[in-house]
VEXBA-294405 format. One record per residue (C-alpha): residue in one letter; x, y, z; residue number from 1. Coordinates in steps of 0.05 Angstrom, whole numbers, padded with zeros to 5 digits, always signed. Layout:
<r pami="a" u="X" v="Y" w="Z" dodren="NUM"/>
...
***
This chain:
<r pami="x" u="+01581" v="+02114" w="+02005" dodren="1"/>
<r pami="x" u="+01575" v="+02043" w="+01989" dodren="2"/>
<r pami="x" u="+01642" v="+02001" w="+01993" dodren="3"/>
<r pami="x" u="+01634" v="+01984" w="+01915" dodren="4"/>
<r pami="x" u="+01611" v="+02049" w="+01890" dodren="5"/>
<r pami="x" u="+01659" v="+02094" w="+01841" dodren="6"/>
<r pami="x" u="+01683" v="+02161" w="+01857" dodren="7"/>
<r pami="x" u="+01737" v="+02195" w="+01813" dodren="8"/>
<r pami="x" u="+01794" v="+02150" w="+01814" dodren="9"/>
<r pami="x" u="+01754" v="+02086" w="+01824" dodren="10"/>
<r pami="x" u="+01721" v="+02046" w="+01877" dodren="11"/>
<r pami="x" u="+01723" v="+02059" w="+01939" dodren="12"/>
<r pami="x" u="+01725" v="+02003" w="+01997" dodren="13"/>
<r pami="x" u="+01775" v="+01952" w="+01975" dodren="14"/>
<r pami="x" u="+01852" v="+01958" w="+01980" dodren="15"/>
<r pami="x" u="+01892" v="+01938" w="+01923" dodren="16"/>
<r pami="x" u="+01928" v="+01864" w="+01932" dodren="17"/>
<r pami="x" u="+01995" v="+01841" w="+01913" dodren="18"/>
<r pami="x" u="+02001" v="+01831" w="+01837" dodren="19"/>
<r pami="x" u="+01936" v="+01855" w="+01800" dodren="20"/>
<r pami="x" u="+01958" v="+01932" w="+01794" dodren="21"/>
<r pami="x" u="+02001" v="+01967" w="+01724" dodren="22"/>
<r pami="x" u="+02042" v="+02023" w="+01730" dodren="23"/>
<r pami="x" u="+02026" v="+02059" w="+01661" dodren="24"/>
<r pami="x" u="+02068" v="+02116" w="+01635" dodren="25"/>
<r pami="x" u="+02073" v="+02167" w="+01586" dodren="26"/>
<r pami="x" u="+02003" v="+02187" w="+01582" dodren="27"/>
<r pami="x" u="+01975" v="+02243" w="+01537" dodren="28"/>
<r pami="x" u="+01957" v="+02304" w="+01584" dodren="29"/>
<r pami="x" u="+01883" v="+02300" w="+01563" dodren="30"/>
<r pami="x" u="+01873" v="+02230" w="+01584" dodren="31"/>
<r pami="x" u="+01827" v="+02216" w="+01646" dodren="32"/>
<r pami="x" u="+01820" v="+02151" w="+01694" dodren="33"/>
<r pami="x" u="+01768" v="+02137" w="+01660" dodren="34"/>
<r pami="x" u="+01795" v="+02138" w="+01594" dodren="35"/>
<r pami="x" u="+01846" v="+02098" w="+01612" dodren="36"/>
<r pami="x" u="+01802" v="+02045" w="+01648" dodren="37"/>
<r pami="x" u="+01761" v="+02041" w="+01596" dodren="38"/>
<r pami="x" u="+01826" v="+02028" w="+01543" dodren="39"/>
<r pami="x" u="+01850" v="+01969" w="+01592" dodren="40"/>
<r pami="x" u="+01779" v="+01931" w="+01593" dodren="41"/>
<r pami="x" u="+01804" v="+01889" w="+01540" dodren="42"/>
<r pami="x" u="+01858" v="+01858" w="+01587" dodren="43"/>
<r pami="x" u="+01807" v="+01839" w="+01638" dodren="44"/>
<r pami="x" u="+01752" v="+01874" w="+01705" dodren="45"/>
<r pami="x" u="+01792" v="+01934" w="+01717" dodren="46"/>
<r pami="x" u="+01764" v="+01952" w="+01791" dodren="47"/>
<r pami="x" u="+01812" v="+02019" w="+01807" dodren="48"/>
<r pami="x" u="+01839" v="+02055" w="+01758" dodren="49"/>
<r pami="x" u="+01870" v="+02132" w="+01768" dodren="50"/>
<r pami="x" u="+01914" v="+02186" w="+01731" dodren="51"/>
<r pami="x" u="+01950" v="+02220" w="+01786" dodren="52"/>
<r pami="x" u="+01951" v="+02307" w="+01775" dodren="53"/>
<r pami="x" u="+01981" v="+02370" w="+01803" dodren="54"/>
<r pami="x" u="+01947" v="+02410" w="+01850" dodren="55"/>
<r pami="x" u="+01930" v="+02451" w="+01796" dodren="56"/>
<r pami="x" u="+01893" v="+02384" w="+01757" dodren="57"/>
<r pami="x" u="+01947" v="+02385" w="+01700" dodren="58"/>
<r pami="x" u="+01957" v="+02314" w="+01690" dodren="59"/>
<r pami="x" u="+02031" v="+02280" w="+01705" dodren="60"/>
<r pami="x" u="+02029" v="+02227" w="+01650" dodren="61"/>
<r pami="x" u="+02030" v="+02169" w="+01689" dodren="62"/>
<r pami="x" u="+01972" v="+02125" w="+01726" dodren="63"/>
<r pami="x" u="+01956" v="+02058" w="+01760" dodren="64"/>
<r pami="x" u="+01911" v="+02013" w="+01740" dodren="65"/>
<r pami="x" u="+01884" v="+01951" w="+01782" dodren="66"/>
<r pami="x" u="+01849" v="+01894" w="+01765" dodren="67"/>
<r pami="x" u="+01805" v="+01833" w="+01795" dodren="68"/>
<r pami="x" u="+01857" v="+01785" w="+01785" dodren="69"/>
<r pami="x" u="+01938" v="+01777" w="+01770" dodren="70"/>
<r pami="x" u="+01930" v="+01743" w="+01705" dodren="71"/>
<r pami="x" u="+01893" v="+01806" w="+01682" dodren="72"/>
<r pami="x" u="+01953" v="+01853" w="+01699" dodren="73"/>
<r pami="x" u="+02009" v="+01807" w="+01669" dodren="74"/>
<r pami="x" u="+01959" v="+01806" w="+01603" dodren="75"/>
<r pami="x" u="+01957" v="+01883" w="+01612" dodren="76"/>
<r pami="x" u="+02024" v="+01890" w="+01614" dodren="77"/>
<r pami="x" u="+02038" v="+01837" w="+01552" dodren="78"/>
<r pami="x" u="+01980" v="+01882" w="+01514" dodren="79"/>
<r pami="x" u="+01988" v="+01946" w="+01526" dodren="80"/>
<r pami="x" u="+02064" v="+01955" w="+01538" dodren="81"/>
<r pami="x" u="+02097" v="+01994" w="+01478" dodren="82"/>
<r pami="x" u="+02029" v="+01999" w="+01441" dodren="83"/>
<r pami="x" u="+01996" v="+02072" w="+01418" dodren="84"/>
<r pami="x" u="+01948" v="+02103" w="+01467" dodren="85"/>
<r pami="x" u="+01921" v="+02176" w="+01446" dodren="86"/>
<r pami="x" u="+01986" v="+02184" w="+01407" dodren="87"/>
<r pami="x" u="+02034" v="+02164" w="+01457" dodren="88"/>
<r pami="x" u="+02071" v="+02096" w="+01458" dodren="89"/>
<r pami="x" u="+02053" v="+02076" w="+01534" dodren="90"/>
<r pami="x" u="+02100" v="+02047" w="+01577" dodren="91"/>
<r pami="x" u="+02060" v="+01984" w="+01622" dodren="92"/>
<r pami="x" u="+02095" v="+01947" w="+01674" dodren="93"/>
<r pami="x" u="+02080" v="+01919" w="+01746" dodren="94"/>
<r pami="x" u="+02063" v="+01965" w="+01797" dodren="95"/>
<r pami="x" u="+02119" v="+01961" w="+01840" dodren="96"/>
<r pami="x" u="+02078" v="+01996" w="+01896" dodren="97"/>
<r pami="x" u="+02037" v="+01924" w="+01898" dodren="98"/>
<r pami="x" u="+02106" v="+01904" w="+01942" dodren="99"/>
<r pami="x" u="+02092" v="+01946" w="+01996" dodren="100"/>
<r pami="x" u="+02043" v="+01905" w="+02021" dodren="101"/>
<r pami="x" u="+02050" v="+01867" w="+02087" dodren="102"/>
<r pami="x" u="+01992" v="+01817" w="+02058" dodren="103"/>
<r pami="x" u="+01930" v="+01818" w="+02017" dodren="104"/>
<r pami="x" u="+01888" v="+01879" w="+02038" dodren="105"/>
<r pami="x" u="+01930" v="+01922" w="+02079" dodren="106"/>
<r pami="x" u="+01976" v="+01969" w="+02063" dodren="107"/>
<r pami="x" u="+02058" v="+01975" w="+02097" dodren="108"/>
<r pami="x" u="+02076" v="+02051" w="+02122" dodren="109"/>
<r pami="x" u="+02113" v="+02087" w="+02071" dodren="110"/>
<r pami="x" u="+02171" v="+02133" w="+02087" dodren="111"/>
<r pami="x" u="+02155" v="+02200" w="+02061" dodren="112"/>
<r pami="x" u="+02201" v="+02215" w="+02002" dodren="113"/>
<r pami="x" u="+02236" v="+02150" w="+01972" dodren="114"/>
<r pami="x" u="+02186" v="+02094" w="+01999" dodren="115"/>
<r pami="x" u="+02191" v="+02044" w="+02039" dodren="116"/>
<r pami="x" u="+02274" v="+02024" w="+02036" dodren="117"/>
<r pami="x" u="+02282" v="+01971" w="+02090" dodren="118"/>
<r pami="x" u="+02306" v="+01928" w="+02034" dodren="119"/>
<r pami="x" u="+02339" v="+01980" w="+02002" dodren="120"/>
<r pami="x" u="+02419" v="+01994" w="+02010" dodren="121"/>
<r pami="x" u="+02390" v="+02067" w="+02004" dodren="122"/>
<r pami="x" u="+02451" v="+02083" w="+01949" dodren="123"/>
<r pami="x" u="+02397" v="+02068" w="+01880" dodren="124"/>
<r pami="x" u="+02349" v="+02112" w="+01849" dodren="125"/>
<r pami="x" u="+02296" v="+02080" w="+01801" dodren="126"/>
<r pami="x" u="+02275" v="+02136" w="+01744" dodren="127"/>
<r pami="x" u="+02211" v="+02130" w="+01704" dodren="128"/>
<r pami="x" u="+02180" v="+02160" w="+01644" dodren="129"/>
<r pami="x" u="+02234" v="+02180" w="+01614" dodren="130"/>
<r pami="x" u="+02240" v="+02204" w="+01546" dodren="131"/>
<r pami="x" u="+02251" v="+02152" w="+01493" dodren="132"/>
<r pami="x" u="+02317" v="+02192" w="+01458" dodren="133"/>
<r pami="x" u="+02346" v="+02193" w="+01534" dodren="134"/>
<r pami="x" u="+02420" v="+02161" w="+01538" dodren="135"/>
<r pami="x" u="+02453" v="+02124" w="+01595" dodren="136"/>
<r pami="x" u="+02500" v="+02183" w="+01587" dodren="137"/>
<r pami="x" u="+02449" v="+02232" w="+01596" dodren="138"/>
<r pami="x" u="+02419" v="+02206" w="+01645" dodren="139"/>
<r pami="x" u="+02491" v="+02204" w="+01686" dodren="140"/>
<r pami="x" u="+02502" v="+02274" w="+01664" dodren="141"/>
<r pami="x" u="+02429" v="+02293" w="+01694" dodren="142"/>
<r pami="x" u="+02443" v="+02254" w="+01762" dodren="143"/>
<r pami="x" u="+02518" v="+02289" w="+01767" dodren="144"/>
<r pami="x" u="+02506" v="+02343" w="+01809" dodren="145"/>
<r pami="x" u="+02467" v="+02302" w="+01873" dodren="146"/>
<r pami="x" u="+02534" v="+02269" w="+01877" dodren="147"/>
<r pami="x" u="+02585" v="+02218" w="+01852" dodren="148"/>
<r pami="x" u="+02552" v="+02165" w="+01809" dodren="149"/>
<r pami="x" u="+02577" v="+02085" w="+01818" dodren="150"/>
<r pami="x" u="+02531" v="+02079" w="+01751" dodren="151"/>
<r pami="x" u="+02471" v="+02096" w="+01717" dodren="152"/>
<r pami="x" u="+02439" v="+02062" w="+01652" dodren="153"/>
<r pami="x" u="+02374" v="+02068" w="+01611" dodren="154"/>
<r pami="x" u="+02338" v="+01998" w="+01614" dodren="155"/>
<r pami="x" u="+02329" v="+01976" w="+01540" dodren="156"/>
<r pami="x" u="+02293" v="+01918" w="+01513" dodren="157"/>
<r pami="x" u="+02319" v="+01864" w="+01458" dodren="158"/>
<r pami="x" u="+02310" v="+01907" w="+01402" dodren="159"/>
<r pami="x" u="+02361" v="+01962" w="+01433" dodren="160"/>
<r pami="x" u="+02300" v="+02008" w="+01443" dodren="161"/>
<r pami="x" u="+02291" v="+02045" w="+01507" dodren="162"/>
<r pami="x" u="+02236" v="+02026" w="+01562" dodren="163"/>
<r pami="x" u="+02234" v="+02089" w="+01590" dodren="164"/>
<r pami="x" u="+02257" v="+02077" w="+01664" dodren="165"/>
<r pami="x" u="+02324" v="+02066" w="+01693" dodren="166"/>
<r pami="x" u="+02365" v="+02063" w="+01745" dodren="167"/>
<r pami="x" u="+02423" v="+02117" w="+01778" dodren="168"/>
<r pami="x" u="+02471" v="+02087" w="+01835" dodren="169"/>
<r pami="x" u="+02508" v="+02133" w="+01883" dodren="170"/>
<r pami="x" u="+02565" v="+02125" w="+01922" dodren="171"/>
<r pami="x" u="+02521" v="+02158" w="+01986" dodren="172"/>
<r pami="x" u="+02457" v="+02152" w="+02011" dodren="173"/>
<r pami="x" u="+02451" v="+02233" w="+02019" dodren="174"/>
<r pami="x" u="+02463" v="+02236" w="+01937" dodren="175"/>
<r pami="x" u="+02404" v="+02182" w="+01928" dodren="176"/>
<r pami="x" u="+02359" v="+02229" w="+01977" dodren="177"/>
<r pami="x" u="+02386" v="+02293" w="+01940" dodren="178"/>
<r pami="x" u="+02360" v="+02267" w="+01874" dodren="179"/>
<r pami="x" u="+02292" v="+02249" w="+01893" dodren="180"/>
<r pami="x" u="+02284" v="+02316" w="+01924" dodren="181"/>
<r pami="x" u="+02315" v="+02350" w="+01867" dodren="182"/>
<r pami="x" u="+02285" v="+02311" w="+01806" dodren="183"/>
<r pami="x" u="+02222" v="+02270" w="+01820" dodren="184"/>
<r pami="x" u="+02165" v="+02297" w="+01783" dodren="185"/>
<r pami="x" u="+02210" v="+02345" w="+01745" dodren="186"/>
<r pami="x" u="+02188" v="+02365" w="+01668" dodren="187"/>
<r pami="x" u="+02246" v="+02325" w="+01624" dodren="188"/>
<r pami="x" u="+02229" v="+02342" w="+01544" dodren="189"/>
<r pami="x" u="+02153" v="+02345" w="+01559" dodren="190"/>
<r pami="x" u="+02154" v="+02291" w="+01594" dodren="191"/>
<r pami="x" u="+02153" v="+02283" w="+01677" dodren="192"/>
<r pami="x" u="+02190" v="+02244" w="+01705" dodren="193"/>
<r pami="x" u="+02190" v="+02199" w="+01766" dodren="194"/>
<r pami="x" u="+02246" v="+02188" w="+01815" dodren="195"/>
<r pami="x" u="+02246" v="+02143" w="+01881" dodren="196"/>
<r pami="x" u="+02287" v="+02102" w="+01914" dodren="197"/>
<r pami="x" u="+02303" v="+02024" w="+01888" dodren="198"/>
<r pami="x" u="+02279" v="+01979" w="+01949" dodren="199"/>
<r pami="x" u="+02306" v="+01916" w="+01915" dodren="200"/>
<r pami="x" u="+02379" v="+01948" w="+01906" dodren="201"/>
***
């Protein structure tokens, strides 16, 4: 296949580089990468774009969408973040995958469950997609039985309002490691969530 030409997913050929690529959450089931590549146009050349699915091809509600150039993925994010996509208010932020690059074109090893942590004190979980009504309380109660919590809290914006990610601290690294293999991708009021570990905490 030629190094430029689509296949599901998106092109083929060139790895992603640091800064052009959106996390994008809470997707409608029925939406497809190209769908959603097609929605983000307006923010600039959108050259990989995917909705990541089950074995089964259910979709998880969440996706990753790159573009040409980091300008177009900080407009994405200023565009597209909080606004209505197929009925549901989508959640648009920097990839945070884009950091586990060594340099422009090649991608770092990740470890197999909670990324790559050699930044990471190994103790902090980061949750996505969660549902708007979700508490810091809740989310504390969720986390309780993987172990005791230092803290957890529901990132909000100025207006009070939810973003739908946050974070959970433990006092051991085991707890951390016990709620990514007990939560991530877990169904949370329809919606699924995703839990890894915070590299940056």
């Amino acid at each position: 296949m030629p190094p430029n030409q689509e296949a599901e997913g998106g092109p083929v050929g060139d790895l992603p580089k640091i800064g052009r690529r959106c996390f994008v959450g809470n997707l409608a089931w029925s939406t497809s990468w190209q769908d959603l590549k097609d929605h983000f146009r307006d923010a600039g050349t959108v050259v990989y774009c995917n909705v990541t699915r089950e074995p089964s091809g259910r979709s998880k509600g969440w996706g990753i969408v790159e573009f040409e150039k980091p300008e177009e993925a900080i407009t994405a994010v200023s565009m597209f973040n909080g606004t209505e996509f197929a009925g549901r208010t989508l959640i648009v932020r920097e990839d945070r995958e884009d950091r586990d690059l060594q340099e422009p074109g090649s991608f770092r090893p990740r470890a197999p469950r909670g990324g790559d942590t050699s930044k990471s004190s190994g103790l902090q979980v980061v949750v996505q997609n969660l549902p708007w009504s979700l508490t810091s309380q809740e989310l504390h109660e969720m986390f309780t039985p993987c172990g005791p919590i230092v803290s957890a809290e529901v990132v909000a914006g100025r207006d009070g309002r939810s973003k739908g990610y946050g974070t959970v601290r433990f006092e051991t690294a085991d707890a951390a490691e016990s709620a990514i293999a007990r939560f991530n991708d877990k169904e949370v009021e329809q919606r699924r969530i995703v839990v890894r570990m915070d590299r940056f905490a």
